[in-house]
C-alpha positions, 0 to 999 in steps of 0.5 A, spaced: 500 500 500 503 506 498 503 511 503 497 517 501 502 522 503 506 520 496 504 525 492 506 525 484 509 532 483 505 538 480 506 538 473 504 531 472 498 533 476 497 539 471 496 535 466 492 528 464 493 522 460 494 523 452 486 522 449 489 517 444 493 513 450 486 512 454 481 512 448 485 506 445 484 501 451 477 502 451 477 499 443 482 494 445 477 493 450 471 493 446 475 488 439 477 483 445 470 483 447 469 482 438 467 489 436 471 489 430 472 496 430 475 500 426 478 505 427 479 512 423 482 516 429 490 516 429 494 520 424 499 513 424 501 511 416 499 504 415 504 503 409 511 501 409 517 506 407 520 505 402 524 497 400 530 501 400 529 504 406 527 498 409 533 494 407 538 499 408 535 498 416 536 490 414 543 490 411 546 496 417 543 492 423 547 486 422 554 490 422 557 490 428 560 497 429 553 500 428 550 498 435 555 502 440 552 509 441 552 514 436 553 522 436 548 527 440 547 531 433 546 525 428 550 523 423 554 527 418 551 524 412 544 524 416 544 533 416 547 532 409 541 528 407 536 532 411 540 539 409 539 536 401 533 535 403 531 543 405 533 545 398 531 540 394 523 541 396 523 548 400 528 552 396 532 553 404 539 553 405 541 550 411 548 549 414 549 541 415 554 542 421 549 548 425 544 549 422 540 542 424 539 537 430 536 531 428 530 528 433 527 521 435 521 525 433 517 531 433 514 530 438 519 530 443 522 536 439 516 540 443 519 539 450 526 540 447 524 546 444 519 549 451 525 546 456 531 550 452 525 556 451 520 557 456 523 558 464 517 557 469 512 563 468 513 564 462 508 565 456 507 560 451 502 561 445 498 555 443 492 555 438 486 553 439 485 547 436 490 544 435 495 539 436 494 537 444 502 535 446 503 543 446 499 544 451 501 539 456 508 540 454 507 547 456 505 545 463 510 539 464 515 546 463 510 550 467 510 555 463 504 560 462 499 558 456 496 563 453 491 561 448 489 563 441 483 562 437 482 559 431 476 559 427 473 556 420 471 564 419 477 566 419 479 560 415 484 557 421 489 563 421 491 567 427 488 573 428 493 578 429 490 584 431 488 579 437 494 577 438 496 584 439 492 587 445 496 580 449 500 581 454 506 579 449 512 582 453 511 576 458 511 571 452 517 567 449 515 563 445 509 561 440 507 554 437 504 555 430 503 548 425 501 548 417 498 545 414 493 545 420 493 539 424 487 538 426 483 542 421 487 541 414 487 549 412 493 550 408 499 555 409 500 561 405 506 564 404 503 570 406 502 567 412 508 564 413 511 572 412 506 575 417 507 570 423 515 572 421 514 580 422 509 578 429 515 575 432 520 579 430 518 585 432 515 582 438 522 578 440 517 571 441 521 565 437 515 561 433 516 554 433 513 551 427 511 544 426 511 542 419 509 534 418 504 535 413 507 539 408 508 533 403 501 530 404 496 531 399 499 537 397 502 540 390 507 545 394 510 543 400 512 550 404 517 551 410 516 558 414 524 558 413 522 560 405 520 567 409 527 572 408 530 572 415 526 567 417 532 562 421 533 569 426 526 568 430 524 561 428 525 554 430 522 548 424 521 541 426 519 536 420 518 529 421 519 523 416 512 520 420 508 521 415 511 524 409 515 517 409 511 512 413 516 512 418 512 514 424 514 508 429 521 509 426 522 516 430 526 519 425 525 527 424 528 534 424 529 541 428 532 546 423 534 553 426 540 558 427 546 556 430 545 559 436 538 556 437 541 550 436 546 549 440 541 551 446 536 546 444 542 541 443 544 542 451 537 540 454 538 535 448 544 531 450 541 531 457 535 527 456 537 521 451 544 518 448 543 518 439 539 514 435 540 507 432 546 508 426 542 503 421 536 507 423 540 513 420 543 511 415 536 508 413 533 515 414 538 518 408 535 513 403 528 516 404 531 524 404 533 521 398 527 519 394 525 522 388 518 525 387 515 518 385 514 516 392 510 521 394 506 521 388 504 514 390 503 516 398 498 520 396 494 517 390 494 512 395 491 518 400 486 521 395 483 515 393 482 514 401 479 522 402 474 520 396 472 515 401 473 520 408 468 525 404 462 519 404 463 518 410 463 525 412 457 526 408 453 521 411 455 523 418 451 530 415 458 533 417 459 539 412 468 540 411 472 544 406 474 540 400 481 544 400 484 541 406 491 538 407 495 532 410 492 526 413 485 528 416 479 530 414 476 535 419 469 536 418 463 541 422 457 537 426 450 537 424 446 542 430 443 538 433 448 533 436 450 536 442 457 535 441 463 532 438 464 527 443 457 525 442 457 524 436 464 519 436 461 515 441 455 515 437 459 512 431 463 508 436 457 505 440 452 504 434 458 503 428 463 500 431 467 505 428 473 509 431 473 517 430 476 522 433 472 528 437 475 535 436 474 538 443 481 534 445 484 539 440 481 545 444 474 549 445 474 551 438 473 543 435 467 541 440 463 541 434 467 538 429 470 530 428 476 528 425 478 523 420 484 519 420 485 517 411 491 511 415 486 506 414 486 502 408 481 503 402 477 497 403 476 498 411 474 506 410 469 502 405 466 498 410 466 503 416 462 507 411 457 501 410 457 502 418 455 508 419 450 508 413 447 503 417 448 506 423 443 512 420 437 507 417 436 504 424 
């Protein structure tokens, strides 16, 4: 029996067990139960990388120098890669030797950015909706979160002059995320230059989160394509979703020198280097040509054709123009709630969706739709769901 008087610290009082982790136990529940759901809820690529990422894996494991502890910064052949990379499909010039830090992931890249960032009290903004990691992330650096609103009138962008009357003196760091995840709105260039200006004249560093540039997206754009861009911003991308490598945990942080160096101290503090096969493997996909995504997303359109029926037959109304993984589409009225509405689906279809109050306020009356499922099961959840509705 453990003493009462035992307490978790503060900051793990101040934040909750991640949605995906809790809600995914109560589908295996359910499956072990016979349910057979499906599910539509998680951004997670249900394809393979590439075969020569795979078998450069394969041939590197067996090597016995590549299993010892590797460098904190990566591989110098890695940040040539993901440097190559920038240029190839951003048009940005990053130096390989300071200008990049790999990560194992991008969502460990949001604490190494608050904790080199963010002193306790400080002010982080946050967008409302938006990815929840920021968040709790925030509060585990015990940092003042101040949220900012993004509405489907304002087509997902941040309203400045709002942003302007907030108590910016207090705030160091800003999360900003195109293509939007949760809601799809593509980036603009015009976007980019004035979240740029904001935190320039402002001195708030913008940490931008950048996994979906390349999905179901003819231009992919980083926010460092902005002229001066590298002196207030820190870029994370991911190999997750562009490259079907999201169990993998290869990504990247690129920025200036100085921000590089600070975020590589809480770093090199935290983990020890990834696996070299794993690297090297990684240079392969940086160097696939625009062949592979081409395939990643005709698969992806063929699959949003169907996320589009299943929105319609939910009488959830979407903006066709969205990009990345998802579907994000407005409830009808009279469901009370984004999470009534999954859990209807849940329940009565067995069909896995995702509510959009877990991205903040603004998503309550939205559902989202995961396209990593295969064809042939979105199919069948359609079916569900349209049965579900004849009852």
């Amino acid at each position: 029996m453990i003493d009462p008087s035992i307490v978790p610290a503060d900051r793990v009082q101040e934040i909750q067990e991640y949605y995906f982790s809790k809600k995914l136990k109560e589908v295996a529940k359910l499956n072990a139960e016979g349910a057979d759901i499906i599910s539509l809820g998680i951004g997670g690529p249900d394809r393979p990388p590439h075969p020569e990422v795979i078998s450069t894996l394969a041939v590197e494991a067996t090597k016995p120098g590549n299993h010892s502890y590797q460098p904190y910064v990566g591989l110098p052949e890695l940040r040539r890669a993901m440097a190559a990379w920038y240029k190839r499909w951003y048009g940005v010039d990053l130096n390989p030797d300071n200008e990049i830090q790999p990560l194992i992931g991008s969502k460990e890249g949001i604490l190494h950015v608050s904790l080199a960032f963010l002193n306790p009290g400080d002010g982080v903004l946050v967008p409302n909706p938006g990815y929840p990691t920021y968040s709790s992330v925030s509060k585990l650096a015990q940092a003042e979160i101040f949220t900012y609103d993004l509405t489907e009138e304002n087509s997902w962008m941040p309203d400045f002059d709002a942003l302007e009357k907030l108590p910016l003196d207090r705030i160091k760091l800003m999360w900003v995320n195109y293509p939007h995840m949760p809601t799809g709105a593509p980036a603009t260039m015009e976007l980019f230059e004035k979240i740029v200006d904001f935190g320039k004249r402002h001195n708030i560093v913008i940490a931008h989160d950048n996994p979906y540039s390349f999905i179901l997206n003819d231009k992919p754009m980083s926010i460092l394509q902005v002229d001066g861009a590298k002196d207030i911003v820190v870029e994370m991308n991911s190999m997750s979703k562009s490259h079907n490598m999201a169990g993998w945990r290869m990504a990247m942080l690129a920025s200036n020198p100085v921000f590089i160096n600070w975020i590589l101290k809480v770093k090199s503090n935290i983990d020890s280097g990834q696996f070299k096969p794993m690297m090297l493997a990684a240079v392969k996909g940086y160097e696939l040509g625009k062949e592979w995504y081409d395939e990643v997303n005709a698969v992806y359109a063929s699959r949003r054709k169907v996320a589009e029926q299943i929105m319609d037959a939910l009488d959830c109304r979407f903006d066709p123009n969205q990009r990345g993984l998802f579907l994000w589409g407005r409830i009808p009225d009279d469901i009370p709630s984004s999470e009534a509405l999954a859990d209807k689906v849940l329940y009565d279809a067995r069909v896995f969706i995702t509510p959009g109050f877990i991205f903040g306020s603004n998503g309550d009356r939205y559902v989202r739709v995961s396209l990593c499922a295969t064809e042939e099961n979105m199919l069948k959840a359609l079916e569900r769901i349209k049965g579900m509705n004849n009852k």
